[in-house]
N, C-alpha and C positions, 0 to 999 in steps of 0.2 A: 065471792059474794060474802058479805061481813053482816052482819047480824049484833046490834048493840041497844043495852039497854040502861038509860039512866038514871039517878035517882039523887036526889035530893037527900043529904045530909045533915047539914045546917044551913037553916037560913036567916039572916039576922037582916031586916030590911032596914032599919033604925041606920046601921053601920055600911050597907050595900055591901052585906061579904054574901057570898055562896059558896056550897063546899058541895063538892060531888063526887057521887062513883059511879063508874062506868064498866061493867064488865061486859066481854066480846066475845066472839066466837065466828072467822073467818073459813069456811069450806071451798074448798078448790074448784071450779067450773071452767075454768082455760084448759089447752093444751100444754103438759110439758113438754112438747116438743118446743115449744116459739119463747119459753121459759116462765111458762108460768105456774106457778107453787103447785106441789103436787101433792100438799097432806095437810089436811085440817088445823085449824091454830088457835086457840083460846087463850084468853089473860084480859086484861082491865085497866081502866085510868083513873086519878084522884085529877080532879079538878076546880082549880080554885077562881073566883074573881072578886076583887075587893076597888067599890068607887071611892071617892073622897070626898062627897056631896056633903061629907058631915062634918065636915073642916069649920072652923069657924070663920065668919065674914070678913077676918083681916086675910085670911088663906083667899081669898076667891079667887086667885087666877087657878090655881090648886086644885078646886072643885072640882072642875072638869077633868082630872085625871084620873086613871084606871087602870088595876092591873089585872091581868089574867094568864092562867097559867096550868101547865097540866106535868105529869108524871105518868109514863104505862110502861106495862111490862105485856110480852104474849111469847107465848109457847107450843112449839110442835107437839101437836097427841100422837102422832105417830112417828116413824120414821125415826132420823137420825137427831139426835136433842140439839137446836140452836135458838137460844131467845133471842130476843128482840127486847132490847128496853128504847124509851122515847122520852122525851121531854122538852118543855119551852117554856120561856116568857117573855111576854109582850106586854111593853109600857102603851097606851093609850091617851088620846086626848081629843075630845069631843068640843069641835068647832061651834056646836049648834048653840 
């Protein structure tokens, strides 16, 4: 079961950026028998998403693009120490 909470760090609507942090906290509720995590796990994500709505009008096909994107880390509180880092990005582009 995982447990997250967000928050808002900057937000610049003028520009469509948003910047965020996420910190977590996953507790074990399976069995390790069928393999599932057996020791609690805490850490956090930085998350960004920035549109281009602000482009100027010779940009328009442009507008509609957006990118989003994250970075995390998490850690065993107990047990044997192995993190976990993640990360991605995705280019977007809104049809509508």
């Amino acid at each position: 079961m995982g447990l997250a909470y967000k928050r808002i760090l900057i937000y610049i609507p003028r520009h469509e950026f948003v910047f965020t942090i996420s910190p977590s906290l996953e507790l074990p509720i399976g069995s390790s028998s069928v393999g599932s995590e057996s020791h609690p796990r805490a850490g956090g994500e930085l998350l960004f998403q920035k549109g281009f709505g602000d482009l100027p009008d010779s940009f328009r096909m442009l507008q509609a693009v957006g990118v989003e994107g994250d970075v995390g880390w998490e850690s065993k509180l107990t047990g044997a120490r192995d993190d976990l880092i993640s990360g991605d990005l995705e280019l977007e582009y809104s049809l509508a």
